[in-house]
C-alpha positions in Angstrom: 34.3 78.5 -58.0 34.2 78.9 -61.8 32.7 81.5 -64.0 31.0 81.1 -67.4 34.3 81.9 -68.8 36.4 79.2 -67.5 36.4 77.1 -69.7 38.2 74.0 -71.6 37.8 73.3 -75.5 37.3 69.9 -74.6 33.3 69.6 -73.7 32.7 72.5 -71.6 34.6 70.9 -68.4 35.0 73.8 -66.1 37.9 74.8 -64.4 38.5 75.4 -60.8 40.4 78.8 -59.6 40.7 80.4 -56.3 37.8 80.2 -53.9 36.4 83.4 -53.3 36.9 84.6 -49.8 39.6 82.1 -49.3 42.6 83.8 -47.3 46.0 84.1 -48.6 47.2 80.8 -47.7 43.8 78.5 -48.9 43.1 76.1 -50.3 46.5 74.3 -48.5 45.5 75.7 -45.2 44.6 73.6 -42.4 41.0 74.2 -40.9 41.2 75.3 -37.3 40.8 72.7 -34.6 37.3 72.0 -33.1 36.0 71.0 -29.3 35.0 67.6 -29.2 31.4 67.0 -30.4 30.8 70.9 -32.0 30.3 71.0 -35.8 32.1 68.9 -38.4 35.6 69.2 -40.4 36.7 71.6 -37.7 34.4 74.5 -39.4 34.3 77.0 -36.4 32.6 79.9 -38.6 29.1 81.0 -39.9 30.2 80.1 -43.6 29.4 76.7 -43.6 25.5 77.2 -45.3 24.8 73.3 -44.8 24.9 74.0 -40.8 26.9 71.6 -40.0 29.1 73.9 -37.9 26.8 74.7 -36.2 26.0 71.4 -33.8 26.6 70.9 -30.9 25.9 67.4 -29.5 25.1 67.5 -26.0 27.0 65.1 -23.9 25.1 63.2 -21.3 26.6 62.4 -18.3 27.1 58.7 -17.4 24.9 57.9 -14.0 25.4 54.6 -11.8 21.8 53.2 -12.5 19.7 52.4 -8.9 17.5 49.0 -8.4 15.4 47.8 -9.4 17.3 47.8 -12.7 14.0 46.0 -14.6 13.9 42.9 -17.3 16.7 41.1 -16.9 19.5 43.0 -15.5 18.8 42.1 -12.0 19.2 38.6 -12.2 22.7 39.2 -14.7 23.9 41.3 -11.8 23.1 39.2 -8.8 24.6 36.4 -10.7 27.5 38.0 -11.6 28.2 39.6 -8.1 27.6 35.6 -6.5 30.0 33.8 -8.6 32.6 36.3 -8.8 33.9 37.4 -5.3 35.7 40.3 -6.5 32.7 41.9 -7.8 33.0 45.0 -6.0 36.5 45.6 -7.0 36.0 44.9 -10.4 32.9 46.9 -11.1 33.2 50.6 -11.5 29.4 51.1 -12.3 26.3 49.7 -13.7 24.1 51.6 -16.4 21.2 50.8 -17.7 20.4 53.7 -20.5 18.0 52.8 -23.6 17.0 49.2 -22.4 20.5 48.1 -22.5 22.7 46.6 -19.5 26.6 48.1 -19.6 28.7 47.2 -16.7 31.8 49.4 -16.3 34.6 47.2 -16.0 38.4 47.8 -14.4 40.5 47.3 -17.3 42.9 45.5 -15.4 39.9 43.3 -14.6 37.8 42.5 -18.2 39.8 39.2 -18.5 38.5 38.1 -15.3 35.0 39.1 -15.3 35.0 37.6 -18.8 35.6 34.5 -18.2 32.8 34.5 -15.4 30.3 35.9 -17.2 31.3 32.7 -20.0 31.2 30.1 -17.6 28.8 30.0 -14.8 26.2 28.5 -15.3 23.5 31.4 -14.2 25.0 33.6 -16.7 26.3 31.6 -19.5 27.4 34.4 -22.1 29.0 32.2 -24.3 29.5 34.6 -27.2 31.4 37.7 -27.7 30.5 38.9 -30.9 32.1 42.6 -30.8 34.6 44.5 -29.5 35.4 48.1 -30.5 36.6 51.0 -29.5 35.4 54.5 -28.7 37.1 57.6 -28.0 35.8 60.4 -25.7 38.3 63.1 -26.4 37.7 66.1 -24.1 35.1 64.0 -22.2 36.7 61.9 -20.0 40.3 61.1 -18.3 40.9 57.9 -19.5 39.9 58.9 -23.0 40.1 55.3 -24.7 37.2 52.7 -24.2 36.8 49.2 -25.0 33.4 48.0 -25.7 32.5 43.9 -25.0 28.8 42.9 -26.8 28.3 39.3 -24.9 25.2 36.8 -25.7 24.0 34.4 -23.9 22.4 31.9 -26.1 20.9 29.7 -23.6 19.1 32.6 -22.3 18.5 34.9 -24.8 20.0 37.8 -23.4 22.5 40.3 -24.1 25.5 42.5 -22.4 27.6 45.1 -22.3 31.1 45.2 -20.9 33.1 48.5 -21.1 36.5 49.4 -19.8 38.3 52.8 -20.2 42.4 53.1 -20.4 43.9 56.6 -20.7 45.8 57.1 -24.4 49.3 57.6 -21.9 48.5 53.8 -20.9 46.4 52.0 -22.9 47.2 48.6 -21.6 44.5 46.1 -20.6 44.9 42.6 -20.8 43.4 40.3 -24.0 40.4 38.0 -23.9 41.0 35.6 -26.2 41.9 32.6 -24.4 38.2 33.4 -23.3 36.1 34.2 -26.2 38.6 33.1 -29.4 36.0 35.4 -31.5 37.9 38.6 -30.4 41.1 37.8 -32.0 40.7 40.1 -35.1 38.1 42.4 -33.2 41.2 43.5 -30.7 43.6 43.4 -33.5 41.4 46.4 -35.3 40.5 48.3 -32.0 44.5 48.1 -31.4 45.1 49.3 -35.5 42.4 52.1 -35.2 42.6 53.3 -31.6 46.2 52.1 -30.3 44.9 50.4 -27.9 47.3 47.7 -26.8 45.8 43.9 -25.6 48.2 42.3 -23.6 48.4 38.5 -23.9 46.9 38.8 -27.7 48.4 36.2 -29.7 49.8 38.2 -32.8 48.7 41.6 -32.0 49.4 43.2 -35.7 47.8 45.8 -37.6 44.8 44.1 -39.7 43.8 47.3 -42.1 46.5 49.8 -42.5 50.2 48.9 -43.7 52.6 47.6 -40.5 54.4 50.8 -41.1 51.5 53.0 -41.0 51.9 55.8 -38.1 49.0 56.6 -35.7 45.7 55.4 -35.2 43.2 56.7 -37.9 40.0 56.6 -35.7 41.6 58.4 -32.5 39.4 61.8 -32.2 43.2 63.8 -32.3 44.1 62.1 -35.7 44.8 64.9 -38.5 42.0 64.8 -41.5 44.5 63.6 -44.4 43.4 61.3 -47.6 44.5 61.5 -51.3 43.2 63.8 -54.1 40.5 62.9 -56.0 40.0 63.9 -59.3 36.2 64.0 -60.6 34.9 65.3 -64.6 38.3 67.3 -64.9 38.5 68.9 -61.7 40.9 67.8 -58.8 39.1 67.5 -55.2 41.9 68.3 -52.5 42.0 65.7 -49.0 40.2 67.1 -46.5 43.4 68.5 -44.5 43.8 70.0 -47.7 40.8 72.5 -48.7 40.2 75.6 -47.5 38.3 76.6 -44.1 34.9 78.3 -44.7 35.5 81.8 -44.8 
């Protein structure tokens, strides 16, 4: 905060000194860790006037869908479970939430299923055009998904693919002998999440430095960044400012 008082000679630039109600130890003091999904930048307390510490988003759980599925999803499923024998090994669950199709896949497994779901001829997904990761600290065991957007351009249709590792073992094989598009997209899920694609060709990191420690996007990853200064006045890194108060 700064007072009428303070003051440079140099165009009325003000100057920052200690927040009030900081504690002894702020603005360097680390802002107390946060459940999963409540508020934002860890604020825990009733300072935060924007509200933002204050949400809570509620966590649906994840229910097998029951037939008759509707549009499409029947037919993707039938085909699917006829040309690939392992089917019921391989699935975990199917969901159908928000007119979208996701089958839950055995990571172990996503190669396989892949390159059905590419190939025969009553499915013909023939394009993969994102994969990404997601991670459901606090929500789920095997904290670490990977999410598969397939197209089928014959048929106009879309799919979901979605396999979960646990961050102790995040191993599941690559599937870029299948769909060549993924290349980069598992190299940047393995750079932001950790995630580790076995059989990728040159798994590397792709946007932080090869010496660059942890994975910025996993939900356990401290806040950090670099000061920014802005009209004379030095904006600290998030891990860096002061917890509301």
């Amino acid at each position: 905060m700064t007072s009428p008082n303070d003051r440079t000679n140099d165009g009325g630039v003000p100057v920052p000194t200690t927040p009030v109600g900081a504690s002894g130890t702020a603005p360097a003091e680390y802002p107390p860790a946060g459940p999963a999904g409540r508020g934002m930048f860890g604020n825990q307390g009733t300072g935060d006037v924007s509200g933002y510490g204050g949400l809570v988003r509620p966590r649906k759980p994840i229910e097998e869908a029951t037939r008759p599925y509707g549009s499409y999803f029947d037919e993707v499923r039938d085909a699917l479970e006829e040309a690939y024998p392992q089917f019921g090994d391989a699935i975990e669950k199917v969901v159908v939430d928000r007119g979208e199709l996701t089958l839950h896949v055995r990571p172990e497994r996503i190669a396989e299923v892949c390159q059905v779901m590419r190939d025969d001829l009553s499915l013909r997904f023939e394009l993969c055009s994102s994969v990404s990761g997601v991670d459901y600290l606090g929500a789920d065991e095997r904290r670490l998904h990977v999410v598969y957007q397939l197209t089928s351009m014959t048929y106009r249709r879309v799919v979901r693919l979605e396999a979960a590792v646990s961050a102790e073992d995040p191993h599941l094989p690559s599937v870029t002998a299948v769909y060549p598009t993924a290349d980069w997209q598992e190299r940047e899920t393995y750079d932001m999440f950790g995630i580790v694609f076995d059989g990728h060709p040159a798994l590397t990191r792709i946007l932080m430095p090869d010496d660059w420690e942890g994975h910025p996007q996993r939900k356990d990853y401290p806040l950090g960044g670099v000061p920014v200064e802005y009209k004379g006045a030095e904006i600290p890194p998030p891990d860096r400012r002061r917890s509301y108060q």
